[in-house]
C-alpha positions as CSV (number, residue, x, y, z in Angstrom):
1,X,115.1,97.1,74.4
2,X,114.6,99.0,71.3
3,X,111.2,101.1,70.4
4,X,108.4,98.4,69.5
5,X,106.4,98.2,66.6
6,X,103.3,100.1,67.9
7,X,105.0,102.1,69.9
8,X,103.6,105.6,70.7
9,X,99.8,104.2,69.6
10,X,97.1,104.4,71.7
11,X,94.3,102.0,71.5
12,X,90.7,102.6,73.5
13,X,89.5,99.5,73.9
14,X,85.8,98.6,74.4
15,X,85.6,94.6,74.4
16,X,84.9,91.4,76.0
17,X,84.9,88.3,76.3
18,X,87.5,86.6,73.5
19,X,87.8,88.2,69.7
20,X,88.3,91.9,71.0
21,X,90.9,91.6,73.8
22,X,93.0,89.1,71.6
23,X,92.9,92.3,68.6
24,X,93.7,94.4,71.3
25,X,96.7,91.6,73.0
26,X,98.3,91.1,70.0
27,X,98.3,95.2,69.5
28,X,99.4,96.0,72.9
29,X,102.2,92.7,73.0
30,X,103.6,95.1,70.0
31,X,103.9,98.4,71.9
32,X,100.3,100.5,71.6
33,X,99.7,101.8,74.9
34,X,95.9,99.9,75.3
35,X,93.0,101.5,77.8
36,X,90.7,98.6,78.0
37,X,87.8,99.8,79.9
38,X,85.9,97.5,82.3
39,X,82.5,97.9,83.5
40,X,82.3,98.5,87.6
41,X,78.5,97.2,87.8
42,X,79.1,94.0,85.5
43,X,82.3,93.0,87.0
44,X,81.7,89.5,84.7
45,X,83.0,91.0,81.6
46,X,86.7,90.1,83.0
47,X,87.5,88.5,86.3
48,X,91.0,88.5,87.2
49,X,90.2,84.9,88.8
50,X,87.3,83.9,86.6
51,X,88.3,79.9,85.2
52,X,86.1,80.5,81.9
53,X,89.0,80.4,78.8
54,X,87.1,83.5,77.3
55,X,88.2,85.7,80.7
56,X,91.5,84.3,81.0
57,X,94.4,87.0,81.8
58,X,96.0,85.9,79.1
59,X,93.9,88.1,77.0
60,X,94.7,91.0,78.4
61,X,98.4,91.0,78.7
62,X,100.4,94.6,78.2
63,X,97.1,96.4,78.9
64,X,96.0,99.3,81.1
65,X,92.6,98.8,83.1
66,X,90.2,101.2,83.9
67,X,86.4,101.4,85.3
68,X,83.5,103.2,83.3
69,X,80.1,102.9,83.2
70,X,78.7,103.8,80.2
71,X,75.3,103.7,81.9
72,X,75.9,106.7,83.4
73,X,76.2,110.0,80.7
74,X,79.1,111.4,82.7
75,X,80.5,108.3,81.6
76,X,79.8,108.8,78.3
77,X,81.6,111.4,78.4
78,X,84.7,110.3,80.0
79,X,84.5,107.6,77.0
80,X,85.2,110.3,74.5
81,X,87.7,112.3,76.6
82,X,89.8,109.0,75.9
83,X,88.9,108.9,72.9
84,X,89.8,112.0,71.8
85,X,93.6,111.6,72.8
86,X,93.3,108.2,71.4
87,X,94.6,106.8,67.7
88,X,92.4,103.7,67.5
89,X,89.2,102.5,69.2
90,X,88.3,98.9,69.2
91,X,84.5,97.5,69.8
92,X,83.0,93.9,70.0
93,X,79.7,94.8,71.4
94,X,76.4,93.8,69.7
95,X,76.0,95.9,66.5
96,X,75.2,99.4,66.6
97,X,75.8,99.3,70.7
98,X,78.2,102.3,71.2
99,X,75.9,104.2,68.1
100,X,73.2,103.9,69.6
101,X,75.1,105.5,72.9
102,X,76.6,108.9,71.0
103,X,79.8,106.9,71.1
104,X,79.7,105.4,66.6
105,X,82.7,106.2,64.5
106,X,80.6,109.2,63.2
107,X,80.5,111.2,66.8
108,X,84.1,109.9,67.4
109,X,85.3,111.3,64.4
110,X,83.8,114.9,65.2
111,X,85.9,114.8,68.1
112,X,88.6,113.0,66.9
113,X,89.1,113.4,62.4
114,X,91.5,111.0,62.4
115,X,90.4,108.4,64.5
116,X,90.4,104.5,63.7
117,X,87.3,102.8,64.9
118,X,87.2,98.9,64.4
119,X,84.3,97.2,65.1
120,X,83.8,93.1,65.4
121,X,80.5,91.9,65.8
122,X,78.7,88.7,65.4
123,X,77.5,90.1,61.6
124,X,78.6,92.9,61.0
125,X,77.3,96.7,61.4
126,X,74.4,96.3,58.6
127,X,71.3,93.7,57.4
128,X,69.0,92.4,59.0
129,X,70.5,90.9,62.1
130,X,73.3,93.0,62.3
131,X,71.6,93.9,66.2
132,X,71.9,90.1,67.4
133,X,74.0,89.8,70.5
134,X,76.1,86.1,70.9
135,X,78.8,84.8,71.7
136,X,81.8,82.4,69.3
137,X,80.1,79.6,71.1
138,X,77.0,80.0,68.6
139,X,78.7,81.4,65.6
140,X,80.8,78.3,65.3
141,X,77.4,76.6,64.7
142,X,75.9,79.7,62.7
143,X,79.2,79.6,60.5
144,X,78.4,76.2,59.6
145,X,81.7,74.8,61.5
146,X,79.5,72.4,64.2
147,X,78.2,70.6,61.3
148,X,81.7,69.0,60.0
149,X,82.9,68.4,63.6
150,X,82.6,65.1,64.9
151,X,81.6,61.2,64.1
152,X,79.0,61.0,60.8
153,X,76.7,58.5,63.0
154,X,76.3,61.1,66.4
155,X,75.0,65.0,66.5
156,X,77.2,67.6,64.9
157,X,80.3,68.0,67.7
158,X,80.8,71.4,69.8
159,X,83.3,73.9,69.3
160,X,83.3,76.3,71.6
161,X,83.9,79.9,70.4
162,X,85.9,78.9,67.6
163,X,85.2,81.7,65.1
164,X,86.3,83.9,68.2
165,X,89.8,82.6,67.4
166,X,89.5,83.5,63.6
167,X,88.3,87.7,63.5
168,X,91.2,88.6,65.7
169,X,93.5,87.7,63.2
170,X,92.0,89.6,60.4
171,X,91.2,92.8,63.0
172,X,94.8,93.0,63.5
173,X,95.7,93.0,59.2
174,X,93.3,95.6,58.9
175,X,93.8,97.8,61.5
176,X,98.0,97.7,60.7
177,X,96.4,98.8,57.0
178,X,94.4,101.5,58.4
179,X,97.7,102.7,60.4
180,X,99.2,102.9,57.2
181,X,97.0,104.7,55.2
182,X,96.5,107.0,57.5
183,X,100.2,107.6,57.7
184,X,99.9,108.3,54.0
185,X,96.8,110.6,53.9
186,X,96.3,112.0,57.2
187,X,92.5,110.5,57.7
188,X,90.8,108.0,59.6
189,X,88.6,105.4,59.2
190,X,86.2,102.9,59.7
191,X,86.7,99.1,59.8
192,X,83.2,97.2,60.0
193,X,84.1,93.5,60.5
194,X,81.5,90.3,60.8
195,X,83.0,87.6,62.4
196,X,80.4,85.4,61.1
197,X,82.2,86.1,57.3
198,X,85.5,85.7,58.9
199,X,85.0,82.4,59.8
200,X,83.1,81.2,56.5
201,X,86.3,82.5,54.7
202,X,87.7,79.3,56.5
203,X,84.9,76.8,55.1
204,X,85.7,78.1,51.3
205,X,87.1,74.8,49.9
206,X,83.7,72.9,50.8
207,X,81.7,75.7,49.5
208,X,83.2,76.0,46.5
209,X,82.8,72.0,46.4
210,X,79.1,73.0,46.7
211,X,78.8,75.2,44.3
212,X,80.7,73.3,41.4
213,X,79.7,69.5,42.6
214,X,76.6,70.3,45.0
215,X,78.1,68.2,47.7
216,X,77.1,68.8,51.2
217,X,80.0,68.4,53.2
218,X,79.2,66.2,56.6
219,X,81.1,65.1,59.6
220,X,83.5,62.4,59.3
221,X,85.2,61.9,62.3
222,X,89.1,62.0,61.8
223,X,89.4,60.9,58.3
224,X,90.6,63.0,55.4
225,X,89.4,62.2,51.5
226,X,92.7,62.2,50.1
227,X,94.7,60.5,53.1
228,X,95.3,57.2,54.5
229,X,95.9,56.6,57.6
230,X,94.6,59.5,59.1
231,X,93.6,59.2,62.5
232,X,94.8,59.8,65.7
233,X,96.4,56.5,67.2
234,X,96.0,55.4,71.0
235,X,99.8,55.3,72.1
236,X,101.6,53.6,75.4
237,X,100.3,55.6,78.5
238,X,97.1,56.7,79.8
239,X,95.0,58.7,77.7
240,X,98.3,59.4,75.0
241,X,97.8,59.6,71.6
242,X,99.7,60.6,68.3
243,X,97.8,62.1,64.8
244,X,99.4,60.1,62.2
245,X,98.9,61.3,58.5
246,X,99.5,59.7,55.1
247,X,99.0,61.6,51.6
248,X,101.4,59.9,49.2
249,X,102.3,56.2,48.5
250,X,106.1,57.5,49.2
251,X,105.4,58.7,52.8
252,X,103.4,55.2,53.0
253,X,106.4,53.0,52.2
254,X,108.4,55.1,54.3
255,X,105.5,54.5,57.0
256,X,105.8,50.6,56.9
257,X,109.7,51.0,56.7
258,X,109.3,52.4,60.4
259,X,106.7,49.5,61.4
260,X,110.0,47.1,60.3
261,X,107.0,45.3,57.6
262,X,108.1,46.3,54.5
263,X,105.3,43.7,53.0
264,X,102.4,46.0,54.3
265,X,103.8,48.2,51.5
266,X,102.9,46.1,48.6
267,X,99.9,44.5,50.4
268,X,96.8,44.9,47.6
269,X,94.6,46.1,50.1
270,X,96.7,49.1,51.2
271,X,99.4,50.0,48.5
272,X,97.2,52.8,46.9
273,X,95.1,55.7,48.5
274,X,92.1,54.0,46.8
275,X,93.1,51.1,48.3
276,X,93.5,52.3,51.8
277,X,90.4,54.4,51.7
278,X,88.2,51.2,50.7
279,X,90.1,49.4,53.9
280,X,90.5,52.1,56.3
281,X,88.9,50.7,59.1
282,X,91.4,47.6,59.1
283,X,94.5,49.8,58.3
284,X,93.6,52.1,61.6
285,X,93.8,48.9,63.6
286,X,97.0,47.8,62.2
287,X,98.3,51.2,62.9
288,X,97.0,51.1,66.7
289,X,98.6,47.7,67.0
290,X,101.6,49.3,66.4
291,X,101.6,52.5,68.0
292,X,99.8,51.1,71.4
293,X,103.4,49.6,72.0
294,X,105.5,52.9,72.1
295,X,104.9,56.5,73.7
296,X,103.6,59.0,71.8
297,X,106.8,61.1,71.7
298,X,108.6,58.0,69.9
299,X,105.9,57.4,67.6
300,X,106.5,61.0,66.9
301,X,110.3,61.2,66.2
302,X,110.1,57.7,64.3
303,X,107.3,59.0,61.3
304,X,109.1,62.8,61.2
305,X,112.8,61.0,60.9
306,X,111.1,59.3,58.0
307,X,109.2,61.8,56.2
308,X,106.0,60.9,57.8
309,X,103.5,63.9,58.5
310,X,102.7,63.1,62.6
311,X,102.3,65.0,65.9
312,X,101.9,64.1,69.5
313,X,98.4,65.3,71.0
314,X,99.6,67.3,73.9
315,X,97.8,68.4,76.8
316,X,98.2,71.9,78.0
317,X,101.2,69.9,80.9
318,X,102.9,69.1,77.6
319,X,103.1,72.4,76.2
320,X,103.9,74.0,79.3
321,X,106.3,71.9,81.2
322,X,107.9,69.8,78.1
323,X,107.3,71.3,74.6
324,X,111.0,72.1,73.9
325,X,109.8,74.3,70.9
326,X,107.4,76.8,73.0
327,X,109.8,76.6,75.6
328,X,113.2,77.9,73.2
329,X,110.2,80.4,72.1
330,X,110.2,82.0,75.5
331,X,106.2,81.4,74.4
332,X,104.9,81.1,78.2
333,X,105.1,83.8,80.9
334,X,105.6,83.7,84.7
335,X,103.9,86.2,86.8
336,X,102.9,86.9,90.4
337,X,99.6,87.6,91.0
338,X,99.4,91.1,92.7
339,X,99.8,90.6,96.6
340,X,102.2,88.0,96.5
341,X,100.3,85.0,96.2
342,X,101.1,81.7,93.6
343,X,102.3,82.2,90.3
344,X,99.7,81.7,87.3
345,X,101.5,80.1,83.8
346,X,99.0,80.8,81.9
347,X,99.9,84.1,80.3
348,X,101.5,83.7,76.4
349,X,103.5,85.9,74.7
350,X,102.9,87.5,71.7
351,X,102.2,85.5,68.5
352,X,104.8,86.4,66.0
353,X,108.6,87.5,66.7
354,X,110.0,90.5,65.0
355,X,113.9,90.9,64.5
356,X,114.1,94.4,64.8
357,X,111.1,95.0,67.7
358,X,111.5,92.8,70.4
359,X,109.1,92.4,72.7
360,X,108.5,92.1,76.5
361,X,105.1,91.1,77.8
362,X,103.6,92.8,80.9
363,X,100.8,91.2,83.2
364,X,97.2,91.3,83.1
365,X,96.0,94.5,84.7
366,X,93.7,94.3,87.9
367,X,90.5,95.6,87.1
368,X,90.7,99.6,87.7
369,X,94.4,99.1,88.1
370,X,95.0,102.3,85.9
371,X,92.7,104.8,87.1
372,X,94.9,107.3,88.0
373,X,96.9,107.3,85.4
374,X,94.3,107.6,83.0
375,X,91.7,109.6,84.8
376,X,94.0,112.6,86.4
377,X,97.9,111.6,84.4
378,X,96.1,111.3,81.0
379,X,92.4,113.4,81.5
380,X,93.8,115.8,84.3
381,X,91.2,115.1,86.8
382,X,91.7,116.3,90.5
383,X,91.6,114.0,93.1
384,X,88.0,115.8,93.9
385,X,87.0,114.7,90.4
386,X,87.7,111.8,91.0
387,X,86.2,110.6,94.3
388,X,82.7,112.4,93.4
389,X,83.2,110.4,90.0
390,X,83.4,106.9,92.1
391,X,80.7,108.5,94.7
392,X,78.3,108.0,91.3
393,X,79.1,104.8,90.2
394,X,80.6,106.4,86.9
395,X,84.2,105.3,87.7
């Protein structure tokens, strides 16, 4: 395989949870050699067998594992050691955490001038909550997501850690810019990212709808303003379904081609958007009379062979075992869990392909799996370093 992207980059990483080890996945899937440290007293952080989504494996694919516990200041101190021999430094803790522990871009960079420090918190590093710890699970709400998810007659739906999803994506943009410029001038710097603005970047169409129309924007279910149908249609099976959606009056004639009633087309009640809109709730059932009567993968290939915008809803079986697309992708990985025991399928590859730096995804490290190499290859502690350093609860 020829030299990856990030090759010859190494990334200190100081995160948890789900924004900060998917930065640091997508960095170390692209070659940076990553030291994500985990905590030996809170051993919650990451548990190579925990079932919550946020703790996953897949997050920490192509990554070296370490103990520290910044608790203790002879931990403190190993955490700049690393840094110091380190390119990039990535933090998700509650804002101003590792300031507030000698360990802020400003004592980094005494040790280190060049050093790239990214931090993603909830709000960012300044203002007047800039100190509130959370999780995605609440920003989704605080973000303003919650309130346009769901059915307009029920309580505003649940998300999860959506934003969570969102900040990685822009972490990684800026810290391949910060890569660059230092390439170019030789210095460092210091990316302060709020995930909270991340993910309102996402809600600017209905705030800009605000702002020029003062409409509130509200749930509505699966429906779309300027489509009809637009639903997702109960197909043959149990619990199968396909997301059907119409924008123009040519995709609709094509639609009612592949129903075999080309009358529907011209029917007054449905032959403009207006017209659909005002009679949505009777179009969605002639649409689920239809599709209740084929599978969800032929309801599929019929509306895409005509034009017609529409996708299967799969479950996590479907993408794993049948989706022909992740699977030409190579997008899932098969590991052994250390010790020989079942294989996990859980882990995916990394989320864009490059022509000229392929890629080959290693597992999810064991907690403390890299010790050694970090601690005496990397630091050049003796083995009598070490074992007093464990002794103390520091490593």
């Amino acid at each position: 395989m020829g030299k990856q992207l990030l090759e010859g980059i190494r990334v200190l990483d100081i995160t948890v949870h789900v924004t900060g080890p998917l930065t640091t996945k997508a960095l170390g899937d692209l070659g940076a050699e990553i030291i994500h440290i985990d905590n030996p007293n809170r051993p919650g952080t990451r548990g190579d067998r925990a079932t919550d989504a946020a703790r996953l494996p897949h997050s920490y694919t192509s990554k070296l594992g370490i103990t520290l516990n910044f608790a203790n200041p002879k931990g403190l101190e190993l955490a700049r050691r690393i840094a110091a021999i380190s390119d990039i430094v990535v933090e998700n803790l509650a804002g101003g955490g590792l300031k507030r522990r000698g360990l802020g871009y400003d004592d980094l960079k005494k040790i280190k001038p060049d050093i790239i420090m990214l931090s993603s918190c909830m709000q960012g590093q300044t203002g007047p909550y800039y100190t509130n710890a959370a999780s995605g699970h609440k920003l989704s709400a605080y973000s303003g997501f919650n309130q346009i998810a769901g059915w307009p007659d029920r309580e505003p739906g649940y998300l999860g850690a959506y934003t969570d999803y969102i900040a990685p994506r822009y972490n990684v943009i800026a810290i391949l810019a910060a890569l660059e410029y230092r390439r170019k001038t030789g210095k460092g710097q210091y990316l302060d990212f709020s995930q909270n603005e991340t993910g309102i970047q996402f809600m600017a169409p209905l705030i800009l709808d605000y702002v020029v129309n003062k409409r509130i924007a509200n749930r509505m279910g699966n429906q779309c303003s300027y489509a009809a149908p637009h639903n997702a249609y109960c197909c043959r099976g149990e619990d199968r379904w396909c997301a059907i959606s119409i924008f123009t009056d040519e995709e609709w004639r094509s639609f009612c081609n592949v129903l075999g009633n080309t009358e529907l087309a011209s029917d007054p009640r449905f032959n403009t958007l207006m017209a659909r809109k005002k009679n949505e709730e009777e179009l969605d059932r002639l649409v689920n009379e239809w599709t209740i009567t084929h599978t969800a993968e032929e309801v599929m290939a019929l509306m895409q062979a005509a034009g017609v915008p529409a996708g299967i809803m799969e479950t996590p079986e479907d993408q794993m075992e049948y989706d022909p697309q992740l699977k030409h992708r190579h997008f899932f990985w098969e590991f052994e869990r250390p010790g020989g025991e079942e294989k996990y399928r859980s882990l995916t590859g990394c989320h864009c392909l490059l022509t000229k730096t392929p890629y080959e995804l290693k597992n999810a490290p064991l907690v403390g799996e890299h010790n050694d190499y970090v601690y005496k290859g990397l630091l050049g502690m003796s083995n009598k370093e070490m074992a007093e350093m464990v002794k103390e609860g520091v490593i």
